[in-house]
RONULUM-238961 format. One record per residue: residue number from 1; residue in three letters; chain; x, y negated, z negated of N, C-alpha, C in turn. Coordinates in pm, whole numbers, plus 50000, padded with zeros to 5 digits. Atoms other than C-alpha are relative to their C-alpha. Example, Ala and Ser with C-alpha at 12.3 -4.5 7.8 and 13.67 -1.06 7.14 Angstrom:
# RONULUM-238961
{nr 1&rest ALA&kette A&n_xx 50089&n_yy 50119&n_zz 50000&ca_xx 51230&ca_yy 50450&ca_zz 49220&c_xx 50090&c_yy 49880&c_zz 50000}
{nr 2&rest SER&kette A&n_xx 49918&n_yy 50119&n_zz 50006&ca_xx 51367&ca_yy 50106&ca_zz 49286&c_xx 49923&c_yy 49891&c_zz 49927}
This chain:
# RONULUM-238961
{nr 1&rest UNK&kette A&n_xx 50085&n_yy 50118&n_zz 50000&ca_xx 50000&ca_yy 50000&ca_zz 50000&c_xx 50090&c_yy 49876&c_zz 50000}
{nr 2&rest UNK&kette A&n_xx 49934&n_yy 50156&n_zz 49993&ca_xx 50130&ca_yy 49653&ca_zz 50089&c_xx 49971&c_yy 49932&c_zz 49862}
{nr 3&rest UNK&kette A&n_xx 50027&n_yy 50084&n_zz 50129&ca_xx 50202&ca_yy 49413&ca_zz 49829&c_xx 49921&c_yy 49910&c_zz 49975}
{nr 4&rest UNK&kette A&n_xx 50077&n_yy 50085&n_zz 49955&ca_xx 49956&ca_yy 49148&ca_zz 49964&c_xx 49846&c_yy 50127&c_zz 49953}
{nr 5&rest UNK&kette A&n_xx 50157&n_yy 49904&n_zz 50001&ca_xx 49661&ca_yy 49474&ca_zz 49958&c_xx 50008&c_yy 49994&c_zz 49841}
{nr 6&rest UNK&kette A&n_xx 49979&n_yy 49911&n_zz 50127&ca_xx 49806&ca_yy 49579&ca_zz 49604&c_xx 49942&c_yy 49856&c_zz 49899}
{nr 7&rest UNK&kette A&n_xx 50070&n_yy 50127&n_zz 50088&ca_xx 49745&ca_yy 49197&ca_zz 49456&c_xx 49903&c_yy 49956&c_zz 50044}
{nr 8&rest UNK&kette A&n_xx 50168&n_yy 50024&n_zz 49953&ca_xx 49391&ca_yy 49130&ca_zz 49654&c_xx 49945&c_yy 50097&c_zz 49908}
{nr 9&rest UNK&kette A&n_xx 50071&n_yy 49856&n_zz 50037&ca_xx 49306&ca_yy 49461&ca_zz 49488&c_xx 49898&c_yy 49920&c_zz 49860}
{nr 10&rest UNK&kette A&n_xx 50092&n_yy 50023&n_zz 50122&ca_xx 49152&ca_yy 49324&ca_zz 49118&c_xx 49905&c_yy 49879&c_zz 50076}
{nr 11&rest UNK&kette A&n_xx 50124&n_yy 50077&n_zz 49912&ca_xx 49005&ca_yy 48987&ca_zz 49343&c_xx 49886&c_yy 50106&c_zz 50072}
{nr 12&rest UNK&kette A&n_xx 50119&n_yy 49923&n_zz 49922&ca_xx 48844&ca_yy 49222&ca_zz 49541&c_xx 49901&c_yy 50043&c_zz 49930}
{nr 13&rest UNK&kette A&n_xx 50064&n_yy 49975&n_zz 50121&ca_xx 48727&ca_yy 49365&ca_zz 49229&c_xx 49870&c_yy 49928&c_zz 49977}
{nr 14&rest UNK&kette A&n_xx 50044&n_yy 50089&n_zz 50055&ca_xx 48613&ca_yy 49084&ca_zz 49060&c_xx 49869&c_yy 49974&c_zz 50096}
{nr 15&rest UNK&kette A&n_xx 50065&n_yy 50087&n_zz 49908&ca_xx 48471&ca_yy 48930&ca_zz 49404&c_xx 49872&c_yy 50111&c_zz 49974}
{nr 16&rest UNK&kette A&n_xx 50088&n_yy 49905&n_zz 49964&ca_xx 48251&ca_yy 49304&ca_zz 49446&c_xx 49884&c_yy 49998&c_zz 49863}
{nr 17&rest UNK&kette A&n_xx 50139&n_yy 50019&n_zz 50113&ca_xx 48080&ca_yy 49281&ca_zz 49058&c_xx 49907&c_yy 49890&c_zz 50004}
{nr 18&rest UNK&kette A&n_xx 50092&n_yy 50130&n_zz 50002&ca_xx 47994&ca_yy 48916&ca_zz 49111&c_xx 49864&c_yy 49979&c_zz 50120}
{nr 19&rest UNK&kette A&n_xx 50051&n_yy 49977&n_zz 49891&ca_xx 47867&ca_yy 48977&ca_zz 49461&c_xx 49833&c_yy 50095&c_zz 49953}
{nr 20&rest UNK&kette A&n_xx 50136&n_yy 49922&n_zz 50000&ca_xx 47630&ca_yy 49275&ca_zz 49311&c_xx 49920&c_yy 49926&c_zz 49877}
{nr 21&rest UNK&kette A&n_xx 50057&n_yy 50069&n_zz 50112&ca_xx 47510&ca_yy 49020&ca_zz 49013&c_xx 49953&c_yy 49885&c_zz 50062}
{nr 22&rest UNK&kette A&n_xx 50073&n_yy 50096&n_zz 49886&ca_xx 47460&ca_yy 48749&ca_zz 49274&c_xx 49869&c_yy 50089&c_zz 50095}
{nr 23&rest UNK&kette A&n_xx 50142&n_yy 49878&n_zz 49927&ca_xx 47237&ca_yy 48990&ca_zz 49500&c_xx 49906&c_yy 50018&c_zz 49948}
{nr 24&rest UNK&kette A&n_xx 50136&n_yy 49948&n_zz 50056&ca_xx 47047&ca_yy 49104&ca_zz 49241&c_xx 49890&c_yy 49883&c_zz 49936}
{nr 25&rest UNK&kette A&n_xx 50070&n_yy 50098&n_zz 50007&ca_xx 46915&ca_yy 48758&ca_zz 49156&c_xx 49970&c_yy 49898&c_zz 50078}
{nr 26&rest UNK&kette A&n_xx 50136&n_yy 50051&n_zz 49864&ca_xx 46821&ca_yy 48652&ca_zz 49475&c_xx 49928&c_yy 50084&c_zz 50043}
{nr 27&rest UNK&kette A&n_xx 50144&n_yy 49954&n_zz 49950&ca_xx 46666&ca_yy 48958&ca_zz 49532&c_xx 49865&c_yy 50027&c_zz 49911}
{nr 28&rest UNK&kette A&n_xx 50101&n_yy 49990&n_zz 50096&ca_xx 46476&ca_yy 48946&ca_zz 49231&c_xx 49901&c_yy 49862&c_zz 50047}
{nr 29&rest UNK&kette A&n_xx 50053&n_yy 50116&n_zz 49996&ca_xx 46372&ca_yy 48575&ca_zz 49308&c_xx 49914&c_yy 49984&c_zz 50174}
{nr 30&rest UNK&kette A&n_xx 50059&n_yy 49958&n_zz 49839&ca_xx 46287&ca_yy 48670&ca_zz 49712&c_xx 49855&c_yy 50099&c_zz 49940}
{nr 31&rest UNK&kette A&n_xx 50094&n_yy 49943&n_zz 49970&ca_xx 46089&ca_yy 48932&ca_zz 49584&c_xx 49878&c_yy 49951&c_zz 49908}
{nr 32&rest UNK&kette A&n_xx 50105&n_yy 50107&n_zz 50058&ca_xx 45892&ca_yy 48737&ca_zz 49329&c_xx 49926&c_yy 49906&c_zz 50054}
{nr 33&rest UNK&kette A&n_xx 50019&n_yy 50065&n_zz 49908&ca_xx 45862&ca_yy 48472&ca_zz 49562&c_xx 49926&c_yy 50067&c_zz 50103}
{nr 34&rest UNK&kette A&n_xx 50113&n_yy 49896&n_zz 49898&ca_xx 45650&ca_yy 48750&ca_zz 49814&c_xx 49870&c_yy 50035&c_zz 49895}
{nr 35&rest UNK&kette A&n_xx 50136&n_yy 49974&n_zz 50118&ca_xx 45416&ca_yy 48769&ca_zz 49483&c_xx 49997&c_yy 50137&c_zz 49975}
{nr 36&rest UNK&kette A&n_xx 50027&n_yy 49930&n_zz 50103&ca_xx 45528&ca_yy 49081&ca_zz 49341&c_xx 50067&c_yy 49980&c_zz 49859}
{nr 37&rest UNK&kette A&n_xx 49917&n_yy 50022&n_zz 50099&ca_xx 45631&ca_yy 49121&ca_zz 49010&c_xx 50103&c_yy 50073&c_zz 49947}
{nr 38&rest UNK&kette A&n_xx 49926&n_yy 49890&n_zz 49987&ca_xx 45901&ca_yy 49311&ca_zz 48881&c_xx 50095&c_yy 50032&c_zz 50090}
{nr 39&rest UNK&kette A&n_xx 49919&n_yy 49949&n_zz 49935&ca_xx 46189&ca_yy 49530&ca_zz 49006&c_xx 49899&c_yy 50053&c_zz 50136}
{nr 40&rest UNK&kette A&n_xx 50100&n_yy 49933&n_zz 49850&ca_xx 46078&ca_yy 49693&ca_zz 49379&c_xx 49942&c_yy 50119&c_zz 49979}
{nr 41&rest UNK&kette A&n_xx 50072&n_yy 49877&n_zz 50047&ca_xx 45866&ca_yy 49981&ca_zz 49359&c_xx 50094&c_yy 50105&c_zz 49981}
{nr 42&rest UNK&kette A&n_xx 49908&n_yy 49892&n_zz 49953&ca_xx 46074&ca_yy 50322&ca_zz 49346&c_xx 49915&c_yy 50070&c_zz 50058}
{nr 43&rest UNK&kette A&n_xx 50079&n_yy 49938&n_zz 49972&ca_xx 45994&ca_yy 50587&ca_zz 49583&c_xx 49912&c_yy 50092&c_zz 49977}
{nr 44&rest UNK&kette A&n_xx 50113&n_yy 49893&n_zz 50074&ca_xx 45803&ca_yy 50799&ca_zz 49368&c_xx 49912&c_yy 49914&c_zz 49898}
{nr 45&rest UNK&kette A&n_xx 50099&n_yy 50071&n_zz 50069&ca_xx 45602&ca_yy 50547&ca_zz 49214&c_xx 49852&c_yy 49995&c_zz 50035}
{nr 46&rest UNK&kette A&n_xx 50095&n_yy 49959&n_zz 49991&ca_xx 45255&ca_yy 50702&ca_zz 49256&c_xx 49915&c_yy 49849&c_zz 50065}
{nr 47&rest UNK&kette A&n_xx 50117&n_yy 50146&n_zz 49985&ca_xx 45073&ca_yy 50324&ca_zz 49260&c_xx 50065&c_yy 49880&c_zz 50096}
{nr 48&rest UNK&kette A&n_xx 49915&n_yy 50039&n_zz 49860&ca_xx 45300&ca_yy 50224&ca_zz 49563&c_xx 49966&c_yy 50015&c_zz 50117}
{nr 49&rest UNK&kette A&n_xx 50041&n_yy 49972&n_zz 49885&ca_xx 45188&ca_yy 50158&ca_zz 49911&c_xx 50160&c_yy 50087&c_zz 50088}
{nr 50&rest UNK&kette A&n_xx 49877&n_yy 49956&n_zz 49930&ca_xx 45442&ca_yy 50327&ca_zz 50163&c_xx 50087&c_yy 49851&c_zz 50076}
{nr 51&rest UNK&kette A&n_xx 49943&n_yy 50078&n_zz 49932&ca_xx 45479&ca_yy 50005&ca_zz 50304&c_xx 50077&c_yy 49870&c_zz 49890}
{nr 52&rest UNK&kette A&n_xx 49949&n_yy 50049&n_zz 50130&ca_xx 45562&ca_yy 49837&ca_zz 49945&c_xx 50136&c_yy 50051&c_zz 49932}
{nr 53&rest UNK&kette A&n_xx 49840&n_yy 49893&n_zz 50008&ca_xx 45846&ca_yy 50106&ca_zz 49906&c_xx 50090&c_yy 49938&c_zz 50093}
{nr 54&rest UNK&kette A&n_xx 49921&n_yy 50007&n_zz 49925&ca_xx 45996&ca_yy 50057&ca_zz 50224&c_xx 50027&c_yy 49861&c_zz 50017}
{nr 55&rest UNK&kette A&n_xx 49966&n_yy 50109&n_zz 50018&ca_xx 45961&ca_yy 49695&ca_zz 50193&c_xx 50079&c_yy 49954&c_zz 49938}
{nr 56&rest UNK&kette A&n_xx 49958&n_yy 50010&n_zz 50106&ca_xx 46116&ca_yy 49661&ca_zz 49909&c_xx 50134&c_yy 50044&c_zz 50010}
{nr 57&rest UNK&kette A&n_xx 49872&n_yy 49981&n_zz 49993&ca_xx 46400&ca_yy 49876&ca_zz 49987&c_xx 50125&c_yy 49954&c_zz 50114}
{nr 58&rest UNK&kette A&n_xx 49908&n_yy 50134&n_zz 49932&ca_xx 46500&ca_yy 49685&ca_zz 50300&c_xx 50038&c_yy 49864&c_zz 49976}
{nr 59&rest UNK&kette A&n_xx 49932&n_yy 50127&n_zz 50036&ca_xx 46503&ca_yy 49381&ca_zz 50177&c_xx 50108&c_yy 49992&c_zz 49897}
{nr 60&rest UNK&kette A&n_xx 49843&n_yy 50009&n_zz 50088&ca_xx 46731&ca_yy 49455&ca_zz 49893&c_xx 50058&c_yy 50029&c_zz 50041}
{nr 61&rest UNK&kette A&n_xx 49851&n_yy 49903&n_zz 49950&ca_xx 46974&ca_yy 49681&ca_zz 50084&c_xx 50033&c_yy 49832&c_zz 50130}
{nr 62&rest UNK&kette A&n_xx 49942&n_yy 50074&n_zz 49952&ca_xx 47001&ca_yy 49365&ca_zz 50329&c_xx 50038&c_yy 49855&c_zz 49937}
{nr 63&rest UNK&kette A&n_xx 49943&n_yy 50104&n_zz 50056&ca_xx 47018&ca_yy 49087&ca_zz 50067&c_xx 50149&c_yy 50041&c_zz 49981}
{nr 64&rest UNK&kette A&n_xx 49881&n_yy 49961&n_zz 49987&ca_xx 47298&ca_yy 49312&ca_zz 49955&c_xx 50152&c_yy 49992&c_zz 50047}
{nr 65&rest UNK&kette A&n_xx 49879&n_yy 50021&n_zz 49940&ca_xx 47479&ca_yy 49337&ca_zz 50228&c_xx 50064&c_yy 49900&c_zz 50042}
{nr 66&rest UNK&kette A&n_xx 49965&n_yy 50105&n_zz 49973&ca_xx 47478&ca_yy 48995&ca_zz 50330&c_xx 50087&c_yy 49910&c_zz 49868}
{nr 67&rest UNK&kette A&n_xx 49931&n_yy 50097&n_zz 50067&ca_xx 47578&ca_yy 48858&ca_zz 49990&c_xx 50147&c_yy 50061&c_zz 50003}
{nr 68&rest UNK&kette A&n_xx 49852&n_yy 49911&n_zz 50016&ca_xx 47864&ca_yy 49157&ca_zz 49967&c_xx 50091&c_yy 49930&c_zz 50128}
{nr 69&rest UNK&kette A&n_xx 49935&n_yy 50096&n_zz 49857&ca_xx 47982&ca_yy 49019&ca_zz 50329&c_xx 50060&c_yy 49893&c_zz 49948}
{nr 70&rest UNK&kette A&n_xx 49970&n_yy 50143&n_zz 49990&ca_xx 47953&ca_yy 48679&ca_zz 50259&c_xx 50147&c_yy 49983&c_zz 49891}
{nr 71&rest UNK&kette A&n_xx 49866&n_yy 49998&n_zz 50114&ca_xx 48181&ca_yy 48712&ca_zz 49913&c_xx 50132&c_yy 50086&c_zz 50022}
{nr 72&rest UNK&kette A&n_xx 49853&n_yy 49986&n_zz 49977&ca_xx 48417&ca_yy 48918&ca_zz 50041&c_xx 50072&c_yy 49920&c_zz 50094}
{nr 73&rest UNK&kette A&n_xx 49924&n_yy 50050&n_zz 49868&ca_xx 48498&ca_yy 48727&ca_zz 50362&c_xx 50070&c_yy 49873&c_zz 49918}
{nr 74&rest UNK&kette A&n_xx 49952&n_yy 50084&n_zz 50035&ca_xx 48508&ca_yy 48434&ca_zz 50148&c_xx 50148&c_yy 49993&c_zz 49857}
{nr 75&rest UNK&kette A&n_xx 49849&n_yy 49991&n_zz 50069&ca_xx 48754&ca_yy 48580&ca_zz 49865&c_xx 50126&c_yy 50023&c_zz 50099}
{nr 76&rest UNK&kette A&n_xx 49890&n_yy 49995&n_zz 49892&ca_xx 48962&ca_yy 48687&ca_zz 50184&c_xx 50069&c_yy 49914&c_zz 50042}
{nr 77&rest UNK&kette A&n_xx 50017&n_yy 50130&n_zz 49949&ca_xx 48958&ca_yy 48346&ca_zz 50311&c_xx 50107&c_yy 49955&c_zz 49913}
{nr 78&rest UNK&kette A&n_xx 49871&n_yy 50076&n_zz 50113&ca_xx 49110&ca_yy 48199&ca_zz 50002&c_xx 50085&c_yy 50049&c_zz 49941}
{nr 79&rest UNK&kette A&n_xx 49872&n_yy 49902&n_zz 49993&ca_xx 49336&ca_yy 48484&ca_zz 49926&c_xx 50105&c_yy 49954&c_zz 50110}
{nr 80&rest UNK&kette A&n_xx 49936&n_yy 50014&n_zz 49888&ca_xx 49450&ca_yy 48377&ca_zz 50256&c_xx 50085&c_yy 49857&c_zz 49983}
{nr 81&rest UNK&kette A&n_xx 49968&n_yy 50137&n_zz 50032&ca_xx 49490&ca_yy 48003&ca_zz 50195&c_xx 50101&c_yy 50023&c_zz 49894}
{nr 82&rest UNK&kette A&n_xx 49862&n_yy 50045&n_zz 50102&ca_xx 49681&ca_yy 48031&ca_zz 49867&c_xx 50104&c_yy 50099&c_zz 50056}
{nr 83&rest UNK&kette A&n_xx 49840&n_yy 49895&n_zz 50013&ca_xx 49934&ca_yy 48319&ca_zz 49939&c_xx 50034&c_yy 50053&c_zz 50205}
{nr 84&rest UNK&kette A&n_xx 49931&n_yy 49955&n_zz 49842&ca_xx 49963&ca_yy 48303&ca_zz 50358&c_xx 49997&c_yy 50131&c_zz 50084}
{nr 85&rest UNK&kette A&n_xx 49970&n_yy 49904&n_zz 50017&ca_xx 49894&ca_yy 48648&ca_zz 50368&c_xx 49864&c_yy 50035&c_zz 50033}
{nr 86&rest UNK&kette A&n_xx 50096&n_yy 49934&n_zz 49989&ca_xx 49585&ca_yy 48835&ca_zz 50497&c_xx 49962&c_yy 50126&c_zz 49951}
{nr 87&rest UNK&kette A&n_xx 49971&n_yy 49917&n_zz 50083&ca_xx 49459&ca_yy 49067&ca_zz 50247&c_xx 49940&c_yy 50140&c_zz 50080}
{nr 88&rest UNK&kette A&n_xx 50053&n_yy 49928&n_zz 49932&ca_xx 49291&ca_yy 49271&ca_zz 50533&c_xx 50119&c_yy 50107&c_zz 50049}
{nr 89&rest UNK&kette A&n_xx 49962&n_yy 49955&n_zz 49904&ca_xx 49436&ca_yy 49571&ca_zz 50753&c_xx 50084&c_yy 49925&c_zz 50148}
């Protein structure tokens, strides 16, 4: 492992918990904001439409990914800026 990968490594870290603690409170606030209440249905939740399930689980899996994206590109970014060094492949 490069020495540039080996010191991104805990940022990356860091960046990935904040990322899934950011996510989860916009998707709590998106899905409130659609007027339900609560976490998203799970799929075995008897008093669940099919389309309340599957709703539910796309929109979180793409808030997700977009905030995970967005925070890593941007710890990359400034990994990049201070140390000259691209912490990528």
């Amino acid at each position: 492992m490069k020495p540039a990968a080996l010191a991104y490594k805990p940022i990356s870290i860091g960046a990935g918990i904040a990322g899934g603690i950011v996510a989860g409170v916009v998707f709590r606030k998106v899905w409130r904001g659609l007027g339900h209440e609560g976490d998203r249905p799970k799929a075995t939740a008897a008093d669940s439409s099919w389309s309340e399930v599957l709703t539910g689980a796309v929109l979180e899996a793409v808030i997700f990914a977009v905030v995970k994206t967005a925070i890593d590109r941007g710890s990359a970014e400034i990994f990049h800026r201070m140390t000259g060094v691209w912490p990528g492949k």
